[in-house]
N, C-alpha and C positions, 0 to 999 in steps of 0.2 A: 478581331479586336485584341489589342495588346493587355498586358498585366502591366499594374506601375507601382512599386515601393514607393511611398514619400516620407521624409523625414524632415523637421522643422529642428534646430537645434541652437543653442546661444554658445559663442568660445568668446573667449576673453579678447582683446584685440593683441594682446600682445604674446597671443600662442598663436595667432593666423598662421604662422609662418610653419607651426609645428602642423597644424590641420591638413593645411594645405597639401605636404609633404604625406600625411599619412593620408588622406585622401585620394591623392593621386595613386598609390601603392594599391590601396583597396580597389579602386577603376579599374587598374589593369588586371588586379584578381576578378572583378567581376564580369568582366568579359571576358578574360579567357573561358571561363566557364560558361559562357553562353549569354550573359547579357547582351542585351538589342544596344543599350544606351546608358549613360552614368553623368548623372550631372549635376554638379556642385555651383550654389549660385551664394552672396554675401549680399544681404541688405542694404540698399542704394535708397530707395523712396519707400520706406516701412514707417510711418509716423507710429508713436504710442497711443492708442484708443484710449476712449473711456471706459468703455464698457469689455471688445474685444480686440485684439490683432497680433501679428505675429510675435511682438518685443513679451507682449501680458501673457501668451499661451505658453513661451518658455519661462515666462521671468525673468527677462536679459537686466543687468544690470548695465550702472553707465557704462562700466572698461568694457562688455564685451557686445559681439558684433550677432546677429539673427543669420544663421545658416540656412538654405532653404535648397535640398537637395530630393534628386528620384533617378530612379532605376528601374525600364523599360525592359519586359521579359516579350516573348511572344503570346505566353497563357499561364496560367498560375499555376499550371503543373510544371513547366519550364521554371518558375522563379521556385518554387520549394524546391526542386533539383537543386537548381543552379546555387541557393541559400544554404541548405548541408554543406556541399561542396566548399563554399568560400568561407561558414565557419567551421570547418573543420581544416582549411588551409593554413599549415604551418609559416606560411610566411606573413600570416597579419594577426597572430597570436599574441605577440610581445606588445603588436598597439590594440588591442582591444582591451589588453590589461592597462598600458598607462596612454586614456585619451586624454588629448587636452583640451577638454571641454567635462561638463558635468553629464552624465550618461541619466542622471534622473531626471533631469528636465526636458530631455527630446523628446519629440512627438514621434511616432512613426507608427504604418499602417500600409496594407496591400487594398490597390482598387484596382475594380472590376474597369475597364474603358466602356463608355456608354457610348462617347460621339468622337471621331479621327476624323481631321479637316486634312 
């Protein structure tokens, strides 16, 4: 069973273009280093709850758009490797210091895989 990063995050819509760009940058750091998979996805059908859902867990305002990204290891010893590695890589240093998105309001967390279809 796999290992999965996920992270939930809100960017403004008019830095998509900045994300985008450093995102992709990160992908290919995270697979060089042994990532299985990287995937960045942007809120299509996320209505605002009442109670819970993805806009209310980061606090998206109107401008910005709900991120919904993971990162596939083979086992969670592979992704703690693989995670030193990619933050101590000098080529995504400069964007972790200027993201353009608010780094207080992502969610993110490592899961165990229960069930692979």
């Amino acid at each position: 069973m796999s290992y999965v990063d996920g992270f939930i995050l809100a960017v403004p819509k008019d830095k998509l273009g900045d994300y985008k760009a450093q995102a992709s940058r990160a992908g290919d750091v995270w697979m060089e280093h042994g990532a299985l998979s990287y995937v960045e996805c942007v809120a299509d059908d996320v209505p605002y709850g009442e109670v819970t859902s993805f806009p209310r867990a980061v606090q998206a305002k109107d401008d910005e758009i709900v991120v919904f990204s993971w990162i596939t290891y083979p086992s969670r010893e592979k992704r703690d490797e693989v995670m030193k590695k990619v933050m101590d890589d000098p080529r995504l240093q400069d964007d972790m210091k200027n993201m353009p998105f608010d780094g207080k309001r992502m969610i993110f967390g490592g899961f165990k895989s229960v069930i692979e279809l």
